[in-house]
C-alpha positions as CSV (number, residue, x, y, z in Angstrom):
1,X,-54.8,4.2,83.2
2,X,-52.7,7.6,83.2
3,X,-51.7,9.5,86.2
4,X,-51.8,13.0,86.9
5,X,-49.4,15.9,85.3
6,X,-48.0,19.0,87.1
7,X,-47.3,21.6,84.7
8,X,-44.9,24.6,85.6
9,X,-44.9,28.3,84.5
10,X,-41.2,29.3,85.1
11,X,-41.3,33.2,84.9
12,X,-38.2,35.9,84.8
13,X,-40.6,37.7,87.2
14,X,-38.2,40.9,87.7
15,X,-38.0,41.4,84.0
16,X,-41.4,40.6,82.7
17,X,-42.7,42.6,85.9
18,X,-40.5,45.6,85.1
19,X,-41.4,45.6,81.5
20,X,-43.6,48.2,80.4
21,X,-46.2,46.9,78.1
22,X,-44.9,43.9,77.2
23,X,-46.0,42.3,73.5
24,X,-46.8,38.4,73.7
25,X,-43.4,38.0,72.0
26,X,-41.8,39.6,75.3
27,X,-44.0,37.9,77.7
28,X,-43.2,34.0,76.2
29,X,-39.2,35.3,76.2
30,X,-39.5,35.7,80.0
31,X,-41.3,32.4,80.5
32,X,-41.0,28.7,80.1
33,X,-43.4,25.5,80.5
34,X,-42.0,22.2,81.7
35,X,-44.4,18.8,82.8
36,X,-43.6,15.9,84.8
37,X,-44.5,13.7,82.0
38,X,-42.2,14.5,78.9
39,X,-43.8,17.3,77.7
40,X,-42.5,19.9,75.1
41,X,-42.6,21.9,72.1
42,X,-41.3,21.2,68.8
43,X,-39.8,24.5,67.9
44,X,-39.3,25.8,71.2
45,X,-42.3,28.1,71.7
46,X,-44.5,28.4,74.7
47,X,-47.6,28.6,71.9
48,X,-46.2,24.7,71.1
49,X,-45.6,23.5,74.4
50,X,-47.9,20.3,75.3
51,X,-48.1,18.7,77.8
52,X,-49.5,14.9,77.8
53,X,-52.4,14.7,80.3
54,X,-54.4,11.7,81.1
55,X,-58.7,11.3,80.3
56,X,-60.0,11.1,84.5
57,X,-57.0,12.3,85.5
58,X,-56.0,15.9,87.6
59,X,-53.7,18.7,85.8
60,X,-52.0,20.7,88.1
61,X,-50.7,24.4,87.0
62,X,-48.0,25.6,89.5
63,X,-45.8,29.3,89.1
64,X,-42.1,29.3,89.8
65,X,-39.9,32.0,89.1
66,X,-35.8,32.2,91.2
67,X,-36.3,36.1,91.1
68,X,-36.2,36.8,95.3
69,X,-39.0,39.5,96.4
70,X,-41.2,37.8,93.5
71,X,-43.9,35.2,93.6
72,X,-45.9,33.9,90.5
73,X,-49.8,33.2,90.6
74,X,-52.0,30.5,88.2
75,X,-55.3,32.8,88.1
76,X,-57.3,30.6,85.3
77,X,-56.7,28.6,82.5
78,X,-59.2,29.3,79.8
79,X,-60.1,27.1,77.0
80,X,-59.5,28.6,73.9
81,X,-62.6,27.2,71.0
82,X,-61.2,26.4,67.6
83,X,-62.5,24.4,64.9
84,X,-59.5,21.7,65.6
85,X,-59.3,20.9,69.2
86,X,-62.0,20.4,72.3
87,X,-62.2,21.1,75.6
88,X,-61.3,18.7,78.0
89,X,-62.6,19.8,81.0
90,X,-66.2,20.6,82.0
91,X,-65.9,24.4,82.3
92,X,-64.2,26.9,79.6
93,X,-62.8,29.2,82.5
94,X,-61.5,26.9,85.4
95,X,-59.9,29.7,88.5
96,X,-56.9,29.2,90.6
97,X,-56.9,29.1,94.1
98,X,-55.8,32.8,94.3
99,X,-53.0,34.7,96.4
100,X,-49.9,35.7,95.7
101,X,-48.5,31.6,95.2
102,X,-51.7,30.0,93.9
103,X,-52.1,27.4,91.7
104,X,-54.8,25.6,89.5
105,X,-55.7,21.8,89.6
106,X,-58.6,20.7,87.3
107,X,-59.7,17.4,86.6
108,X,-59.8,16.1,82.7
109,X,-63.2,14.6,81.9
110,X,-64.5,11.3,81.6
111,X,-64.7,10.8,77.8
112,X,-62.8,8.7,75.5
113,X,-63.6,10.6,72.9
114,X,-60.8,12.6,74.2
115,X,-57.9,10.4,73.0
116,X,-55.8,11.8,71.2
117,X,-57.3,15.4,70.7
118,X,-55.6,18.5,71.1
119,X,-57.0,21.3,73.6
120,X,-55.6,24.9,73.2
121,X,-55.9,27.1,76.2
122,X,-54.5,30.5,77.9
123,X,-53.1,30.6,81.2
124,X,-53.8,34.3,82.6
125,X,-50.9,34.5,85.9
126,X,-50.1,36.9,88.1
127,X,-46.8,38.4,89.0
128,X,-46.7,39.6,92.8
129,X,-43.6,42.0,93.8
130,X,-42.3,42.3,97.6
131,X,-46.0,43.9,98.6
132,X,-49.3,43.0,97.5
133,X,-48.9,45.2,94.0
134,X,-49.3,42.8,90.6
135,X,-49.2,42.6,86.9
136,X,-51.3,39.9,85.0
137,X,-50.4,37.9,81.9
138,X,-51.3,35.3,79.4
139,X,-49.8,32.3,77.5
140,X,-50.9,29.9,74.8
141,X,-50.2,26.3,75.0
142,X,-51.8,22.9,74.4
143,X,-52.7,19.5,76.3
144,X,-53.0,16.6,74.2
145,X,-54.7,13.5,75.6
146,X,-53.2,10.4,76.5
147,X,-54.9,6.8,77.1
């Protein structure tokens, strides 16, 4: 059964933006993950996060941020190989829709083999300032699959 799962990228775009070279320490300070199906991370990091997602089922990657004059852009999510998890879609490098608001749905495959497997990934965003001007950045958190 399943349903899908929206997964936000809330970003302190102003900070992270202004930052000059920031470390992956910085970047995960400035953002947070949050699901609409219970997902989280057991010691608080963004490299922990995972988010429950469904075998047939879409995954939706949307940007927020509150920061006025900023916007935040889901430019690919990018399967990560290692020797313990697998990929659950059909591509490695799945792109957003593009602009400065877009977004990312991708569809998990068909395969029960799936269940209960972890799948690490990046998700490469975009912060846009008041003009068309941006910065691009990565995380490194996990889907696990659900029945």
């Amino acid at each position: 059964m399943g349903k899908k799962v929206v997964i936000a990228l809330t970003v302190q775009a102003n900070s992270l933006y202004t930052m000059n070279n920031p470390s992956p320490a910085d970047i995960n300070a400035k953002c947070s993950l949050s699901d609409d199906n219970s997902g989280s991370s057991a010691n608080g990091t963004l490299e922990d996060f995972k988010s429950n997602v469904y075998i047939n089922q879409e995954v939706r990657w949307i940007g927020l941020t509150s920061d006025t004059g900023f916007s935040v852009s889901i430019d690919t999510i990018v399967y990560e190989p290692n020797f313990s998890d697998v990929n659950f879609f059909d591509s490695s490098t799945i792109k957003g829709t593009g602009g400065r608001s877009g977004n990312l749905t991708a569809k998990v495959k068909d395969d029960s083999n799936l269940l209960n497997k972890i799948d690490k990934y990046s998700i490469h965003f975009s912060i846009y300032d008041n003009g068309n001007t941006f910065k691009s950045f990565q995380i490194d958190p996990k889907l696990a699959a659900n029945p």
